[in-house]
C-alpha positions in Angstrom: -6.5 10.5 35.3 -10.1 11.9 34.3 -12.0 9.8 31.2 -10.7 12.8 28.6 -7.2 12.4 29.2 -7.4 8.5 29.9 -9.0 8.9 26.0 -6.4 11.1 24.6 -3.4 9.1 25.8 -5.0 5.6 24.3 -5.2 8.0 20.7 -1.8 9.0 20.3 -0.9 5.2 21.4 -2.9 4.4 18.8 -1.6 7.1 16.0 1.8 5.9 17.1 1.0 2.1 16.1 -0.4 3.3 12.8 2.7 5.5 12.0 5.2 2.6 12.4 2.8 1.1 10.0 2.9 3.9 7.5 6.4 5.0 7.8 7.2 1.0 6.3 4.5 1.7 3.7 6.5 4.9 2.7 9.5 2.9 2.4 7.8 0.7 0.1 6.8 3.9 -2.1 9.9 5.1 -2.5 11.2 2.1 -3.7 8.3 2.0 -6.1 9.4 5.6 -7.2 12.9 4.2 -7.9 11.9 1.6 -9.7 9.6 4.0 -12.1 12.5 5.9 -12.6 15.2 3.1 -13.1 12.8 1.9 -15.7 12.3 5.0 -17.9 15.7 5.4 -17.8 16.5 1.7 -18.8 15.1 2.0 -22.2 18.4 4.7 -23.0 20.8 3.3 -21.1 19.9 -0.1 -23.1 20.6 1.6 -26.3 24.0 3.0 -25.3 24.8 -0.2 -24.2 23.4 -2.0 -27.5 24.9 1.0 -29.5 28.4 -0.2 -27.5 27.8 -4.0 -28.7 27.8 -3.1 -31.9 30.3 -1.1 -32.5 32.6 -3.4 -31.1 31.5 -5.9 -34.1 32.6 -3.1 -36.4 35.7 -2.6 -35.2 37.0 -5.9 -34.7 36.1 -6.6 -38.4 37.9 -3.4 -39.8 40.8 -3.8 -37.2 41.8 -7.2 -37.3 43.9 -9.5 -35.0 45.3 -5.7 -33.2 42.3 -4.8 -31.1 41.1 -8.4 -30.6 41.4 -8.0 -27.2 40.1 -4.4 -27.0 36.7 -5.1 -28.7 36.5 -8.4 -26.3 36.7 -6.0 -23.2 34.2 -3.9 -24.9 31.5 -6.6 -25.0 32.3 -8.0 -21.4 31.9 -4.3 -20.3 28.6 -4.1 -22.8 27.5 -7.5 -20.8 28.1 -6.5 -17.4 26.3 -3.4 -18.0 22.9 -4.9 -19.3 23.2 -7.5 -16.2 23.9 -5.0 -13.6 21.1 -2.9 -15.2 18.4 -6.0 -14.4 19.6 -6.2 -11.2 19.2 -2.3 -10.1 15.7 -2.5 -11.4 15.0 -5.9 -9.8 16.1 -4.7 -6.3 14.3 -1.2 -6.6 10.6 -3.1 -7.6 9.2 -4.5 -4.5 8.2 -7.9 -4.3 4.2 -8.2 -5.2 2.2 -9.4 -2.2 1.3 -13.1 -2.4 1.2 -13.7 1.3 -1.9 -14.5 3.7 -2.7 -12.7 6.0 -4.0 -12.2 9.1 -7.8 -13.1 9.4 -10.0 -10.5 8.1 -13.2 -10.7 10.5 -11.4 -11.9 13.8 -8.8 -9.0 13.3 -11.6 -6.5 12.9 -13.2 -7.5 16.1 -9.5 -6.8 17.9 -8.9 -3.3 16.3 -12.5 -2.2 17.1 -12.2 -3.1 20.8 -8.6 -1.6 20.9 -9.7 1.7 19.1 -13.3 1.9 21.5 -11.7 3.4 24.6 -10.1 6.6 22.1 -13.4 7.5 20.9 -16.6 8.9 22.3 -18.8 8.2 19.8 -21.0 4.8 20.5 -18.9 2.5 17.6 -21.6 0.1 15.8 -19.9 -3.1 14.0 -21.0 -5.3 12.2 -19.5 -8.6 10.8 -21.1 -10.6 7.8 -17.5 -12.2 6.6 -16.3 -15.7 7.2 -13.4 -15.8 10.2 -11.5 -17.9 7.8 -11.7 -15.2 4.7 -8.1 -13.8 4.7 -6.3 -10.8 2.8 -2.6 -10.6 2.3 -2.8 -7.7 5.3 -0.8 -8.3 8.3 -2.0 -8.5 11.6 -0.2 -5.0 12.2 -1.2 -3.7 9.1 -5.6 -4.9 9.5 -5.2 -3.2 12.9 -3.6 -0.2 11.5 -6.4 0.4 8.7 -9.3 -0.5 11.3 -8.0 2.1 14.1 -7.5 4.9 11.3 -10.7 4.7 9.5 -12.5 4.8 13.4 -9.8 7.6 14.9 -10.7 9.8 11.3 -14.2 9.7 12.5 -13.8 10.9 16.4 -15.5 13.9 15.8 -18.7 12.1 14.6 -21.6 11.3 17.3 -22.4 7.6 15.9 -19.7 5.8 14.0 -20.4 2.2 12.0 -18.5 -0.7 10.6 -19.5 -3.2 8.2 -17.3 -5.8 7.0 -18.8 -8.1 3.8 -17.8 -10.1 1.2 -18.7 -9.2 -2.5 -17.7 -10.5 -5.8 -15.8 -8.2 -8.4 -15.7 -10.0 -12.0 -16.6 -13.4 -10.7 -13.2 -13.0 -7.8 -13.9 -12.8 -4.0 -13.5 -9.7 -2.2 -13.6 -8.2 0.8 -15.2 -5.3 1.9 -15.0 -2.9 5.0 -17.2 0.0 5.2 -17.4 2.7 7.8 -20.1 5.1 8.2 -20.4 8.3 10.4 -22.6 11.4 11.0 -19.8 13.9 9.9 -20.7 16.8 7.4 -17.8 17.2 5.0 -17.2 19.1 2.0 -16.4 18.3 -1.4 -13.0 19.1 -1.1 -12.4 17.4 1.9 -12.4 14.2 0.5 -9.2 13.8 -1.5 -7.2 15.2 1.2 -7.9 12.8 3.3 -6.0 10.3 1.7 -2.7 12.7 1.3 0.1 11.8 3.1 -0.3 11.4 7.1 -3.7 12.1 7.0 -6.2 10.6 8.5 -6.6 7.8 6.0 -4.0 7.7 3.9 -2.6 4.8 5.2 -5.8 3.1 4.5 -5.3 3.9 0.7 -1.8 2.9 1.1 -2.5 -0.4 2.6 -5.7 -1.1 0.3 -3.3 -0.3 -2.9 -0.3 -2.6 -1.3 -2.4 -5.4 -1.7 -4.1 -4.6 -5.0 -7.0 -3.3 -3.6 -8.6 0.6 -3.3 -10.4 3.0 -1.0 -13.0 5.9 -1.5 -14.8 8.5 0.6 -18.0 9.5 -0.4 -21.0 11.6 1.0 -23.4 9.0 2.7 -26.3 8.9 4.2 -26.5 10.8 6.9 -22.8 11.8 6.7 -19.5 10.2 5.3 -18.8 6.8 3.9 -15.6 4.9 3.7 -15.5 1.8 1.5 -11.8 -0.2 1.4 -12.1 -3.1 -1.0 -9.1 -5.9 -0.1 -8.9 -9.0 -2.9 -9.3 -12.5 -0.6 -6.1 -13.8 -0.3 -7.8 -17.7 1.1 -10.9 -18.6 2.6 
């Protein structure tokens, strides 16, 4: 096997990791979605069911002993409704990420030097973080974010990674640029980030764990910048 194809079959290994990654993250969307839409439904769905409640007061007191019973199955039904109600939009919200994770600067290191042999581009890294700063990014996920932001650069001559800390309102963060020598337009840059590009699972995993990512022109080309909060250092 010559060096391009040896190069080429290391990529899609590599696209396939990230996709198992992303497909999960999708998961997580659509359960966002469903809880979005559970909740602006709720608020009229809580009415009927209020509306329900208290029309069973009314008719109990104009009815009497007769429809005791009736209005009693009325508020049970009223009841179950409301808690079945929290429970749909409990289940559809997924759970916020509290966990640590995987170890920011020595997970780096692994990514770069798995990613190396799919590019040709010399691959520049530099680490100014702690090896005991951690995000709440699994080990699949760090690796994941690392090999996409390199692999969406292959087409650059000289690609560079930085990772840093840096404080946002008085909080640790953590921060992991990448630089290359790409020209880009303008309009390149939010499509990037849609769906199974090339970095939108770095957006999706930067958001998952309350962070964000940009793309920006650079100096000389294109810079990424994914901030991450710390999860423990």
């Amino acid at each position: 096997m010559n060096e391009t194809a040896a190069m080429l079959e290391t990529r899609l290994a590599l696209i396939d990791r990230i996709r198992r990654v992303e497909h999960g993250l999708a998961r997580d969307e659509q359960a966002r979605e469903a809880a979005r839409l559970l909740k602006g439904r709720s608020h009229d769905l809580g009415n009927a069911i209020q509306i329900v409640r208290l029309a069973s007061i009314e008719i109990e007191k104009r009815g009497g002993d007769a429809i005791h019973d009736l209005v009693g199955d009325m508020r049970t039904a009223a009841e179950t409704a409301t808690t079945v109600l929290g429970e749909l939009i409990a289940s559809a919200r997924p759970e916020p990420r509290r966990s640590v994770g995987a170890a920011i600067a020595p997970g780096v290191r692994a990514a770069t030097e798995l990613v190396r042999p799919a590019i040709a581009a010399p691959l520049d890294v530099r680490i100014e973080l702690a090896d005991l700063v951690h995000s709440h990014l699994t080990t699949d996920e760090l690796e994941a974010m690392v090999v996409s932001a390199v692999l969406d650069a292959s087409a650059a001559t000289k690609i560079g990674l930085q990772l840093r800390a840096r404080a946002i309102d008085g909080k640790p963060w953590i921060e992991l640029l990448r630089f290359d020598d790409r020209p880009i337009a303008d309009e390149d840059f939010a499509s990037a980030f849609e769906p199974f590009a090339g970095l939108s699972v770095v957006k999706l995993l930067a958001e998952r764990v309350g962070g964000e990512a940009s793309l920006s022109a650079g100096r000389p080309g294109v810079e990424l910048v994914v901030a991450l909060p710390v999860a423990a250092s």
